[in-house]
Steps between C-alpha positions, in 0.01 A plus 500: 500500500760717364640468163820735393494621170867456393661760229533214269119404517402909507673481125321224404151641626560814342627341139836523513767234419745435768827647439825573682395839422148515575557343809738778597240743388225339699742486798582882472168588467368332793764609733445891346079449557426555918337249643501288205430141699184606643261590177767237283266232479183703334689621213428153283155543588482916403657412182254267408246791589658792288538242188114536489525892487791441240759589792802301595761518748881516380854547601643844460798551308552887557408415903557242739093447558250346370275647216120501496403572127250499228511429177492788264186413315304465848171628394333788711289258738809248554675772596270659768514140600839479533563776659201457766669137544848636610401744723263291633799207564731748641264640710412183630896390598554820590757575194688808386481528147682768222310562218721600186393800354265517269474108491277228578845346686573481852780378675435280831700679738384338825317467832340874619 
Protein backbone atom coordinates (compact mmCIF):
# COMPACT_ATOMS: atom_id res chain seq x y z
CA UNK A 1 0.00 0.00 0.00
CA UNK A 2 0.85 3.41 -1.00
CA UNK A 3 0.12 6.38 1.02
CA UNK A 4 0.86 10.10 -0.59
CA UNK A 5 2.15 12.48 1.66
CA UNK A 6 0.17 15.64 0.69
CA UNK A 7 1.92 19.30 1.15
CA UNK A 8 -0.65 20.04 3.69
CA UNK A 9 0.19 16.88 5.88
CA UNK A 10 4.27 17.45 5.07
CA UNK A 11 3.53 20.94 7.16
CA UNK A 12 1.93 19.36 9.72
CA UNK A 13 4.67 16.52 10.15
CA UNK A 14 7.29 18.93 10.08
CA UNK A 15 5.51 21.56 12.75
CA UNK A 16 4.21 23.97 10.79
CA UNK A 17 0.68 25.54 10.85
CA UNK A 18 -1.14 25.44 7.64
CA UNK A 19 -1.25 28.64 5.92
CA UNK A 20 -2.16 30.09 2.53
CA UNK A 21 1.38 30.92 2.64
CA UNK A 22 3.05 27.96 3.87
CA UNK A 23 1.22 25.97 1.63
CA UNK A 24 2.59 27.98 -1.27
CA UNK A 25 5.98 27.58 0.22
CA UNK A 26 5.66 23.86 0.62
CA UNK A 27 4.29 23.72 -2.95
CA UNK A 28 7.35 25.71 -4.37
CA UNK A 29 9.64 23.81 -2.63
CA UNK A 30 8.56 20.52 -3.70
CA UNK A 31 8.23 21.34 -7.28
CA UNK A 32 12.05 23.15 -7.01
CA UNK A 33 13.44 19.61 -5.06
CA UNK A 34 14.04 16.67 -8.13
CA UNK A 35 12.44 13.82 -7.60
CA UNK A 36 10.71 14.95 -4.61
CA UNK A 37 7.71 12.07 -4.67
CA UNK A 38 9.99 9.26 -4.46
CA UNK A 39 12.04 9.81 -0.93
CA UNK A 40 8.62 12.22 0.18
CA UNK A 41 7.28 9.81 2.44
CA UNK A 42 10.60 9.20 4.79
CA UNK A 43 11.00 12.72 5.66
CA UNK A 44 8.34 12.41 8.84
CA UNK A 45 10.21 9.53 9.85
CA UNK A 46 14.07 11.34 9.39
CA UNK A 47 12.75 14.14 11.35
CA UNK A 48 11.82 12.18 14.10
CA UNK A 49 15.51 10.74 13.84
CA UNK A 50 17.52 14.12 13.75
CA UNK A 51 15.22 15.49 16.81
CA UNK A 52 17.27 12.89 18.84
CA UNK A 53 20.67 14.41 17.57
CA UNK A 54 18.99 17.92 18.25
CA UNK A 55 18.46 18.28 14.30
CA UNK A 56 15.28 19.22 12.58
CA UNK A 57 14.15 19.63 9.18
CA UNK A 58 12.65 23.17 8.05
CA UNK A 59 11.43 25.24 5.22
CA UNK A 60 13.88 27.63 3.70
CA UNK A 61 13.11 31.11 3.47
CA UNK A 62 16.31 32.38 1.52
CA UNK A 63 15.73 28.97 -0.89
CA UNK A 64 13.05 27.08 -2.26
CA UNK A 65 14.36 23.62 -0.39
CA UNK A 66 14.17 22.12 2.45
CA UNK A 67 16.65 22.73 5.42
CA UNK A 68 18.36 20.03 7.47
CA UNK A 69 19.64 21.85 10.68
CA UNK A 70 20.90 21.72 14.15
CA UNK A 71 20.40 23.56 16.86
CA UNK A 72 23.13 25.87 17.86
CA UNK A 73 23.86 24.48 21.25
CA UNK A 74 24.24 20.81 19.67
CA UNK A 75 26.91 19.52 21.85
CA UNK A 76 30.11 17.94 20.17
CA UNK A 77 28.75 14.17 20.18
CA UNK A 78 25.09 15.26 18.91
CA UNK A 79 26.69 16.80 16.37
CA UNK A 80 28.99 14.01 14.98
CA UNK A 81 25.65 12.34 15.25
CA UNK A 82 23.94 14.50 13.26
CA UNK A 83 26.02 14.87 10.80
CA UNK A 84 26.83 10.95 10.43
CA UNK A 85 22.81 10.72 10.34
CA UNK A 86 22.41 12.99 7.18
CA UNK A 87 24.91 11.69 5.19
CA UNK A 88 24.03 8.49 6.06
CA UNK A 89 20.04 9.31 4.90
CA UNK A 90 21.14 10.90 1.78
CA UNK A 91 23.34 8.36 0.94
CA UNK A 92 20.83 5.90 1.38
CA UNK A 93 18.02 7.80 -1.14
CA UNK A 94 20.58 8.66 -3.15
CA UNK A 95 20.27 12.64 -2.34
CA UNK A 96 22.25 15.68 -3.41
CA UNK A 97 22.78 17.81 -0.62
CA UNK A 98 24.51 21.69 -0.25
CA UNK A 99 26.07 22.26 2.79
CA UNK A 100 26.15 26.10 3.76
CA UNK A 101 29.39 27.20 4.54
CA UNK A 102 30.72 26.98 7.55
CA UNK A 103 27.33 25.59 8.99
CA UNK A 104 25.87 22.63 10.42
CA UNK A 105 22.84 23.47 7.60
CA UNK A 106 22.15 21.76 4.51
CA UNK A 107 19.72 22.31 2.03
CA UNK A 108 17.86 19.10 0.46
CA UNK A 109 18.43 19.65 -3.03
CA UNK A 110 17.32 16.30 -4.47
CA UNK A 111 17.66 12.83 -5.99
CA UNK A 112 21.65 12.16 -7.26
Amino acid sequence: MHLELTPEALLVQLGYHETKQTCKQMNAIIANTEGFERFAMHIPSFNDALAVEKGFIAMSNSEAYLKIKCNEDISADNLSAFTTLVLHWAEKYKLNLKQLEHKNTYYLIGLN
